[in-house]
C-alpha positions in Angstrom: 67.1 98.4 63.8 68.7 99.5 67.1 71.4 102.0 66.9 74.8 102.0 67.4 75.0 103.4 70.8 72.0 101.1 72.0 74.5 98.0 71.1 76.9 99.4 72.9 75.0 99.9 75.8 73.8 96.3 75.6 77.5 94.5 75.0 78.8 97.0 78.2 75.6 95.5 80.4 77.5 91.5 79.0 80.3 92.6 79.9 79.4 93.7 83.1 77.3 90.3 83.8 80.1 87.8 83.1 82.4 90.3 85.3 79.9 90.0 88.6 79.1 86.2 87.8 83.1 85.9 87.5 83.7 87.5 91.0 81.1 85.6 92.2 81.9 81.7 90.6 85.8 82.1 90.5 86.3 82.0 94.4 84.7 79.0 94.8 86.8 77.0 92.4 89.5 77.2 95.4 90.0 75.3 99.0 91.1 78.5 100.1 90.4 82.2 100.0 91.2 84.3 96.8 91.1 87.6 95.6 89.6 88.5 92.1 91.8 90.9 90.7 91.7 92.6 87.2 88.7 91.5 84.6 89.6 92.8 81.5 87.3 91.9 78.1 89.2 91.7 74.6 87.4 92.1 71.9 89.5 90.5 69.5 89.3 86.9 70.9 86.4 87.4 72.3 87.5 86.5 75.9 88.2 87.8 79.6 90.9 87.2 81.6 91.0 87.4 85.1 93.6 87.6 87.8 93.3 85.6 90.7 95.3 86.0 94.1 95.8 84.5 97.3 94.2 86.3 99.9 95.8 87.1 103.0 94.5 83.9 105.0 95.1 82.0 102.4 98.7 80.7 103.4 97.2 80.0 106.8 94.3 77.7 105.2 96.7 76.2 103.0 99.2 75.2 105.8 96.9 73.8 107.6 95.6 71.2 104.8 99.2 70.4 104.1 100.0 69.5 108.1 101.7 72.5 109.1 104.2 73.1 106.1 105.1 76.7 105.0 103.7 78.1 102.6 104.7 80.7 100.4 102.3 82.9 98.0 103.6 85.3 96.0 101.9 85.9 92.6 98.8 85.7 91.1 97.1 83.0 88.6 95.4 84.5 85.0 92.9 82.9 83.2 91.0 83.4 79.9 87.9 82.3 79.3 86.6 82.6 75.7 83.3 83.8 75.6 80.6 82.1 73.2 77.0 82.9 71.7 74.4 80.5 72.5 72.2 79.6 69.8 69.1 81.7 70.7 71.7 84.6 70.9 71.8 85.1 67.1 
């Protein structure tokens, strides 16, 4: 049996994968550039949330698929993904 701190070590290195493959996956789900803000981990759902943000070109990009239109982007997007255990996890 492992001990307490050695399961701790092991949910912080989870963590810390879904947080890089985050960074690395979320951008792409956009036509235009975007910022990954805060990843934070709850334990009580069992979920991270992520902010999203336009990046600086990104009202530039957008303009230009909409013809020329302005386009404003203040604010940032959140989302929550729940995490769950795959069945050789167990």
């Amino acid at each position: 049996m492992s001990s307490l701190n050695e399961e701790m070590a092991d949910v912080r290195a989870d963590i810390d994968d879904v947080r890089t493959q985050l960074r690395d996956d979320v951008p792409e789900f956009f036509e235009f550039d975007v910022t990954v803000g805060n990843i934070t981990y709850n334990a009580n759902s069992n979920s991270v949330s992520i902010t999203v943000e336009p990046s600086a070109r990104a009202r530039e990009q957008l303009s230009e698929q909409l013809g020329g239109v302005d386009v404003k982007t203040d604010g940032s997007l959140v989302f929550e993904f729940r995490l769950v255990n795959s069945s050789g996890d167990e």
